[in-house]
BABASE-306406 format. One line per field, with one value per residue: residue in one letter; x, y, z of N, C-alpha, C, CB in turn. Coordinates in pm, whole numbers. Glycine has a CB too. Example, Ala and Ser with C-alpha at 12.3 -4.5 7.8 and 13.67 -1.06 7.14 Angstrom:
REM residues 2
residuo: [A:S]
n.east: [1319:1285]
n.north: [-569:-225]
n.up: [780:708]
ca.east: [1230:1367]
ca.north: [-450:-106]
ca.up: [780:714]
c.east: [1320:1290]
c.north: [-330:3]
c.up: [780:787]
cb.east: [1131:1408]
cb.north: [-447:-60]
cb.up: [905:572]
REM end
This chain:
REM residues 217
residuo: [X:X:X:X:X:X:X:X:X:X:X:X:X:X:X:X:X:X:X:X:X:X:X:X:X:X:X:X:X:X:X:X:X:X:X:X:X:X:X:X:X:X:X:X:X:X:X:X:X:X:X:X:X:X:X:X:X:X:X:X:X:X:X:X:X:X:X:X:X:X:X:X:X:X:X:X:X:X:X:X:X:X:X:X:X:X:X:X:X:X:X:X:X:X:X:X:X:X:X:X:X:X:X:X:X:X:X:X:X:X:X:X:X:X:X:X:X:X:X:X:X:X:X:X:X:X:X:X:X:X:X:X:X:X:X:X:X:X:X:X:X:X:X:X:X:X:X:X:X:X:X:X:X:X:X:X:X:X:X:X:X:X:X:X:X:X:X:X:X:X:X:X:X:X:X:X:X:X:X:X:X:X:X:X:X:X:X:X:X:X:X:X:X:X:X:X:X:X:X:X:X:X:X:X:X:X:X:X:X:X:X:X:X:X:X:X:X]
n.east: [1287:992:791:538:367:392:572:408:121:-69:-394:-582:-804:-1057:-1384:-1387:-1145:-1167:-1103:-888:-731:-663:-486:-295:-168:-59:147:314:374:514:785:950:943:1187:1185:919:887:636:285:14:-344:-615:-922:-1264:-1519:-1846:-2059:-2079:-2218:-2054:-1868:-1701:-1797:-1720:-1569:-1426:-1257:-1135:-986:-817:-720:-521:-340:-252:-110:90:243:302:459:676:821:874:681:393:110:-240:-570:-917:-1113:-1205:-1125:-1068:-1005:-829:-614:-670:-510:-300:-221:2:-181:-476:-715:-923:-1302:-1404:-1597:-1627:-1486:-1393:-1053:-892:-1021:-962:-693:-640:-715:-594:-279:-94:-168:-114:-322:-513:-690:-949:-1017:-1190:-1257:-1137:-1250:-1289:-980:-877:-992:-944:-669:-703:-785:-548:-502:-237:-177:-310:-592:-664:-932:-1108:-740:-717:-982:-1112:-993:-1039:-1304:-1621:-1707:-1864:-1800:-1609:-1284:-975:-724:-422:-372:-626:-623:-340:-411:-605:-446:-257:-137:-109:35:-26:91:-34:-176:-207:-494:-674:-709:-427:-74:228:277:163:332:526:344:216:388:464:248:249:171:216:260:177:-173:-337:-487:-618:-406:-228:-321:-429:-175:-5:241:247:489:726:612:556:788:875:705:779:1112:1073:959:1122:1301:1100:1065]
n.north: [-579:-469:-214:21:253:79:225:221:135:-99:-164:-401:-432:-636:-666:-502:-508:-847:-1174:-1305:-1104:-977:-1130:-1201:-978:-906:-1107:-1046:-807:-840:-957:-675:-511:-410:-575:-500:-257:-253:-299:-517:-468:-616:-573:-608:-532:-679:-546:-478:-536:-695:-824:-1084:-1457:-1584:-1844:-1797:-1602:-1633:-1861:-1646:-1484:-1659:-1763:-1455:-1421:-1634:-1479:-1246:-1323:-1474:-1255:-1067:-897:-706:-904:-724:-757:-644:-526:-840:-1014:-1214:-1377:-1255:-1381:-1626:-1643:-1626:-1310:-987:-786:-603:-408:-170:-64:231:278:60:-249:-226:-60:-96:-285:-515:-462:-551:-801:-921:-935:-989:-929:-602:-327:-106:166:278:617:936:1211:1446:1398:1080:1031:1132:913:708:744:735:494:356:230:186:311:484:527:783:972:1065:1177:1267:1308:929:691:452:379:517:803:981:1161:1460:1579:1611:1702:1880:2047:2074:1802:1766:1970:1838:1623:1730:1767:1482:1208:967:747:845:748:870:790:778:826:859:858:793:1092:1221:1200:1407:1595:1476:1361:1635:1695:1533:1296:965:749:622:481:315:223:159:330:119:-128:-57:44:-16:-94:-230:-325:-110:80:71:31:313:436:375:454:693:800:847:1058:1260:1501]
n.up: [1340:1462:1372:1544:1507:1186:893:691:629:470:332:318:186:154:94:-56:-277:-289:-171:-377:-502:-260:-122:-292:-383:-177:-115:-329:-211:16:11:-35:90:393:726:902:829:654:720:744:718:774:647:681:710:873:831:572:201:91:253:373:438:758:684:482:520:714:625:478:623:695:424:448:692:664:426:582:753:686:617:800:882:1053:1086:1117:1236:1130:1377:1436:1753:1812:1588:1515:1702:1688:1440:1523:1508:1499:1571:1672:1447:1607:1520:1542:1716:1825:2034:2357:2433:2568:2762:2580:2547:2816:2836:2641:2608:2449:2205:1995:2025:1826:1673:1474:1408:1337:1441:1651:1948:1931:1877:2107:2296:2248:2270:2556:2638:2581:2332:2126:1878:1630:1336:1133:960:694:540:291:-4:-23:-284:-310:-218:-175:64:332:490:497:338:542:540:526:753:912:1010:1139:1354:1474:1590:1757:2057:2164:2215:2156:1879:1563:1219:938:701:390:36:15:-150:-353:-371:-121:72:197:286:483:658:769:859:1090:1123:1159:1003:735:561:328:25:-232:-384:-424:-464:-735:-872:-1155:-1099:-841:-638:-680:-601:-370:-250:-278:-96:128:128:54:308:476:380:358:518]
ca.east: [1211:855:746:461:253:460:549:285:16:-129:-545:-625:-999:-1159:-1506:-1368:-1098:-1204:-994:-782:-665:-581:-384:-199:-79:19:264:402:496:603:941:1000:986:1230:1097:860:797:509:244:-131:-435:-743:-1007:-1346:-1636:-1948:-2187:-2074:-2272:-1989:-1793:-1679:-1785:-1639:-1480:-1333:-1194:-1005:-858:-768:-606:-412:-306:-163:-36:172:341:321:542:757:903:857:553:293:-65:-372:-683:-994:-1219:-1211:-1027:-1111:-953:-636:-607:-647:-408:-153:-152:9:-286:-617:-763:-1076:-1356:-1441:-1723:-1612:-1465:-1317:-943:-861:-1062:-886:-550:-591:-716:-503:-182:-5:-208:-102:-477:-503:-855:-987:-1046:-1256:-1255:-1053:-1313:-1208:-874:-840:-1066:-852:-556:-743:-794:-419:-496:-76:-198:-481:-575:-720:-944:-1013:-672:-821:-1086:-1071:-956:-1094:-1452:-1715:-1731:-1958:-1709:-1513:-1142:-908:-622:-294:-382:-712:-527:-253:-488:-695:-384:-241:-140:-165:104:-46:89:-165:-126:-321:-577:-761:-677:-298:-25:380:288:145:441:549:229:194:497:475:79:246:162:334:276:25:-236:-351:-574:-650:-310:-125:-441:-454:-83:28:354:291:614:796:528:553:924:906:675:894:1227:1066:853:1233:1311:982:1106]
ca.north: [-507:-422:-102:45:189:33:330:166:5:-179:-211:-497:-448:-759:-653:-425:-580:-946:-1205:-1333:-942:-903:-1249:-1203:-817:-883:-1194:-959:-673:-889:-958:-583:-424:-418:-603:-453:-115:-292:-383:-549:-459:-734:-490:-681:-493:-732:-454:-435:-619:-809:-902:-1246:-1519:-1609:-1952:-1743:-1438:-1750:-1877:-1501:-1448:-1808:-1696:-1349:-1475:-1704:-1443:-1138:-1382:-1489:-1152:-1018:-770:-749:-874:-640:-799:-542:-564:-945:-991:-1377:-1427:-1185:-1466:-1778:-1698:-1549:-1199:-926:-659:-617:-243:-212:-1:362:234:-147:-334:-99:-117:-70:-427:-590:-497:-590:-953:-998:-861:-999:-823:-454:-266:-4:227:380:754:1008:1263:1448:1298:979:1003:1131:817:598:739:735:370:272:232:164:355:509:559:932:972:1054:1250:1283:1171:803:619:312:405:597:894:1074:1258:1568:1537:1665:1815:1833:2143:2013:1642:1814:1999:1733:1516:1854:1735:1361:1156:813:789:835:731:942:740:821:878:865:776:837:1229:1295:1197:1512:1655:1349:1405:1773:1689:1480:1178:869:650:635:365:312:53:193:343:-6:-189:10:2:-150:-158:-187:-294:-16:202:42:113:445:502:332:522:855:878:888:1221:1357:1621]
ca.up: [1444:1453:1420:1628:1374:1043:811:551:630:347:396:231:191:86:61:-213:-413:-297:-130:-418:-504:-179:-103:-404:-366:6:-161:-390:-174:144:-11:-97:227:535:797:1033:770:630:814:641:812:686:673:576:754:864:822:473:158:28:347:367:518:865:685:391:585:846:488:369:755:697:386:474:754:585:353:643:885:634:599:942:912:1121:1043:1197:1173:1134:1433:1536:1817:1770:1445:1525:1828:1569:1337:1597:1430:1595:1641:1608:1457:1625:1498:1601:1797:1899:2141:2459:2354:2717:2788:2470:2603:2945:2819:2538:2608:2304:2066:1979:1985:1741:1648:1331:1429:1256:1498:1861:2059:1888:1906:2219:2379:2174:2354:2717:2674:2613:2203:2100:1757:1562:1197:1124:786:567:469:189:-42:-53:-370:-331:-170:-145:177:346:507:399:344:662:505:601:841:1002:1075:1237:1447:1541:1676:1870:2198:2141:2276:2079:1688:1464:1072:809:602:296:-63:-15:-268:-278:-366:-27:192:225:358:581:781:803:952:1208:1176:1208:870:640:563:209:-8:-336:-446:-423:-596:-910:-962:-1261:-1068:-647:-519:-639:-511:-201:-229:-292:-3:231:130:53:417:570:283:349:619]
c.east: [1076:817:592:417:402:455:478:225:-73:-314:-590:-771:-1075:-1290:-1480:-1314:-1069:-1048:-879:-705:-572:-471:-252:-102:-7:163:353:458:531:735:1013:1030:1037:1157:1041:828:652:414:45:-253:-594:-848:-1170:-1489:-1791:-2020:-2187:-2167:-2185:-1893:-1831:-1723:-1662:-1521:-1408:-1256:-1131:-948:-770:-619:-503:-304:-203:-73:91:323:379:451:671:848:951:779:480:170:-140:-516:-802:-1116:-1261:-1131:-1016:-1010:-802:-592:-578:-548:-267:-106:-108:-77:-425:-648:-932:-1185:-1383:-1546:-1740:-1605:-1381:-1155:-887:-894:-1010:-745:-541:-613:-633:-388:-95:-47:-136:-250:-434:-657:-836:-1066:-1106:-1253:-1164:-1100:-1292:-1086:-835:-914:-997:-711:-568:-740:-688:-427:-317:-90:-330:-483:-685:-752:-1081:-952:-745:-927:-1075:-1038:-1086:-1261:-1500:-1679:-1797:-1906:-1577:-1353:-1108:-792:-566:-345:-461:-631:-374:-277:-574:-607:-299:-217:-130:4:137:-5:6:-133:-267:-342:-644:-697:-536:-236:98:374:248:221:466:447:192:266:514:341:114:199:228:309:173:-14:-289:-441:-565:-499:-241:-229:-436:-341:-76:189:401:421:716:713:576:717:953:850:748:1009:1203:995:1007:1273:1209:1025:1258]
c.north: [-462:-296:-66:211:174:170:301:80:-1:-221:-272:-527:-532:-725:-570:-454:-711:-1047:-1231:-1253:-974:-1005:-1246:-1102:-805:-999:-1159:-846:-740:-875:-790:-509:-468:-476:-528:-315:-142:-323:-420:-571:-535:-631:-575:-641:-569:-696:-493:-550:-734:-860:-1028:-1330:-1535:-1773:-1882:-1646:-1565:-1790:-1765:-1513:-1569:-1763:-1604:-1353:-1538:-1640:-1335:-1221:-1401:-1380:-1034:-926:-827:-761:-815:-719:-678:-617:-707:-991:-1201:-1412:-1399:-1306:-1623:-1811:-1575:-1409:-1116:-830:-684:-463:-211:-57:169:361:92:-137:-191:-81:-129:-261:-513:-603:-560:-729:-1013:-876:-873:-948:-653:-420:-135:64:274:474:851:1186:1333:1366:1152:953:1016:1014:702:595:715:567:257:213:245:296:431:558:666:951:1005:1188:1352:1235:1035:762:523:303:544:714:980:1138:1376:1536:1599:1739:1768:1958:2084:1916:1695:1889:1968:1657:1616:1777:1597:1275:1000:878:755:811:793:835:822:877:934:791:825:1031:1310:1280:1318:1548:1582:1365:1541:1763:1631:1350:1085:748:651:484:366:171:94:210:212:-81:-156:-17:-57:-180:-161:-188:-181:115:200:89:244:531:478:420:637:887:895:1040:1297:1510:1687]
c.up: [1388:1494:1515:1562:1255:971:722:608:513:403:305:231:136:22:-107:-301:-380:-256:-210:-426:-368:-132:-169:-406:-268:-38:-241:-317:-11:138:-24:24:358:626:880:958:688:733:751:747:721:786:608:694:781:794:655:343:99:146:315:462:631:786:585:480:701:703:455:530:735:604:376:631:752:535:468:741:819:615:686:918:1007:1077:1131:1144:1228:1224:1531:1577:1793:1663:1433:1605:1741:1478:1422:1491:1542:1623:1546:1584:1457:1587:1598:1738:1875:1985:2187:2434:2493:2759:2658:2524:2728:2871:2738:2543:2528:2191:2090:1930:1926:1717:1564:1426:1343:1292:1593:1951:2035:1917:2072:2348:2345:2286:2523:2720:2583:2414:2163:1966:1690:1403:1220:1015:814:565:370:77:-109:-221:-383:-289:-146:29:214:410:475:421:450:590:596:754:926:1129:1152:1336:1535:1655:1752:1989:2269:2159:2197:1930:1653:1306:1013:676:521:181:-82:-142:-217:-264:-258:65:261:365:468:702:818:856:1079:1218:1121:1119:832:602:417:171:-152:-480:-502:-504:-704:-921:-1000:-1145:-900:-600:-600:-599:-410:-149:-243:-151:98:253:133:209:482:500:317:425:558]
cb.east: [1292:779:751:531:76:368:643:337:-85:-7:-654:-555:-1076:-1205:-1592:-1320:-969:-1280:-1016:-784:-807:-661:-442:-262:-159:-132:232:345:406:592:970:921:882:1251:1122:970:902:516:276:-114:-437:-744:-948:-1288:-1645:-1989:-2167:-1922:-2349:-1906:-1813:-1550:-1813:-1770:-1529:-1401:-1351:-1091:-925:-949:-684:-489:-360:-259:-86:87:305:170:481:719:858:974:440:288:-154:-380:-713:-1027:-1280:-1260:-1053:-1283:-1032:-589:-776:-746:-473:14:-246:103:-211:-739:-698:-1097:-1432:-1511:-1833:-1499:-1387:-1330:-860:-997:-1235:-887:-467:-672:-826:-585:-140:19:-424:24:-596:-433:-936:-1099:-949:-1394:-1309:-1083:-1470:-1203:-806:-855:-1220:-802:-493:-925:-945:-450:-598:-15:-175:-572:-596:-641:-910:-1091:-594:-784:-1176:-1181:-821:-999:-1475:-1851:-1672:-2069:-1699:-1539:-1051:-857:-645:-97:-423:-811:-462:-174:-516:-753:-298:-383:-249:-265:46:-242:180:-251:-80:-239:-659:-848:-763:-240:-73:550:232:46:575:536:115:241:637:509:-62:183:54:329:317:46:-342:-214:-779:-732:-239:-70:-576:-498:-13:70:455:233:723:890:380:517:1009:837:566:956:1306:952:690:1374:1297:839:1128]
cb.north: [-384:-499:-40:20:356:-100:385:92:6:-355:-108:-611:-346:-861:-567:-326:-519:-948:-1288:-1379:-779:-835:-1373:-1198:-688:-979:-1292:-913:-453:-1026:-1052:-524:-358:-306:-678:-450:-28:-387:-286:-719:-278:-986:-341:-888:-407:-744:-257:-407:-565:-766:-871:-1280:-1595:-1645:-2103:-1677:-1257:-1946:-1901:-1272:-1456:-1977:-1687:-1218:-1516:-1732:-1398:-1067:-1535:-1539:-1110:-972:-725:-692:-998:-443:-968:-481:-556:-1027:-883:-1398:-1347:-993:-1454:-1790:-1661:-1693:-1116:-895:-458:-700:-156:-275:-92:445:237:-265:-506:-145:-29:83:-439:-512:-382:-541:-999:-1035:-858:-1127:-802:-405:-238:-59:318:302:802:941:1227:1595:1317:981:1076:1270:807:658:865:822:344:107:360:-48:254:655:434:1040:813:1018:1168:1321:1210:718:562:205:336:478:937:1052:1220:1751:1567:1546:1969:1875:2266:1924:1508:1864:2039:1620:1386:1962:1782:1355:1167:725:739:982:549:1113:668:908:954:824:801:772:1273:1294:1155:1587:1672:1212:1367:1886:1572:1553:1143:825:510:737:353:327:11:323:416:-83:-163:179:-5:-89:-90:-297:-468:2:198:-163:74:495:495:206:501:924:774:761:1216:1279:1551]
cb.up: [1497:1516:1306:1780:1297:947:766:398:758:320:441:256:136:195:194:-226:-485:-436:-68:-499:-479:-63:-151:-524:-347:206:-212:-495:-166:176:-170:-203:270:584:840:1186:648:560:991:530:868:731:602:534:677:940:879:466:89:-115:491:365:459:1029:657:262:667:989:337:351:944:627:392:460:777:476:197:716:960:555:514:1022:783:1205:1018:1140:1217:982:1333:1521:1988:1698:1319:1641:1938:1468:1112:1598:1321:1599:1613:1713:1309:1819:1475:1480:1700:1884:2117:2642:2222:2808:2809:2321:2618:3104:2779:2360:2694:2259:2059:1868:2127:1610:1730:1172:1456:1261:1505:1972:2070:1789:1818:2238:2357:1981:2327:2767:2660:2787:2152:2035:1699:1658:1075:1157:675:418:411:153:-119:7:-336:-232:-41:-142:198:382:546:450:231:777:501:481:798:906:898:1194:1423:1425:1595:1894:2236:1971:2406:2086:1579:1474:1016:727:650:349:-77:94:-435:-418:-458:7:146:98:277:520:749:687:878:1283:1185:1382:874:470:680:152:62:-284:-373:-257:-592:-963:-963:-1502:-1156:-530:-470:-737:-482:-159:-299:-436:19:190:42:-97:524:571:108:432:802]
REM end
């Protein structure tokens, strides 16, 4: 079964630790987790200076495709709804500022639409326009990148999503030691890039976050 958001989502950020990294880390922790508690969101930002070409980033999605199916997760592709569509992933997580998610779902009703959130007014426009999910960050301060935004805390981020009906997963500068704080904020799985990269030893990270987000409470 497929969750609806995955208790881990894995953000395989290309631009940052480059397609082979991320091909390779997603083939190692496919096998480790239950189906449907993973779920790998191909994050590779146009704007950004090292995004990938459009013919590499359709290899990377082939790829993780490949190993994400094989084990039943779901792939998310970041932003193009095009590419989620090409390599039959199940969702697309569309920018803070993108595509309407409202006009994504009505046209593509086999995708699950998801939004990166920063904000209430964010989230709560996310949830007006039928968004299945939303990622909320930064938690705290990123790992893996740079931010010009201040951390949220567990208090803030549970004040922000107040009233909120859509699950939201807390991004930014997580690892297995913030579970806790994660599920006592309220939200509904955490998203990560950095933690799982640096380990010398991901899949039992990845196993630890898996088994401990059910202990957390």
């Amino acid at each position: 079964m497929v969750l609806v958001p995955p208790r881990v989502v894995v953000c395989a950020d290309a631009a940052r630790w480059g397609t082979h990294r991320c091909v390779r880390l997603i083939e190692r922790l496919a096998p480790v987790a239950p189906p449907g508690a993973m779920g790998v969101w191909d994050r590779d930002p146009e704007r950004d200076s090292n995004a990938s070409s459009l013919s590499v980033r359709r290899d990377r999605l082939e790829a993780l495709r490949e190993a994400t199916a094989e084990h039943g997760h779901p792939l998310i592709v970041g932003a193009r709804v095009d590419l989620a569509l090409a390599v039959k992933a199940e969702g697309v997580h569309l920018p803070e500022h993108g595509l309407d998610a409202e006009v994504v779902r009505r046209t593509f009703p086999q995708l699950v639409v998801s939004r990166s959130c920063h904000d209430q007014a964010g989230l709560w426009d996310a949830q007006q326009s039928g968004a299945a999910w939303a990622t909320l960050s930064p938690f705290l301060s990123p790992r893996s990148k740079a931010s010009t935004r201040a951390p949220l805390g567990a208090e803030r981020f549970s004040q922000l999503i107040d009233g909120l009906s859509m699950p939201v997963v807390a991004l930014g500068g997580l690892s297995s030691g913030d579970l806790e704080s994660c599920r006592r904020a309220g939200a509904a799985g955490l998203a990560l890039s950095g933690a799982l990269f640096e380990s010398a030893h991901p899949e039992r990270l990845l196993e630890s976050l898996i088994s401990g987000w059910s202990k957390a409470l």
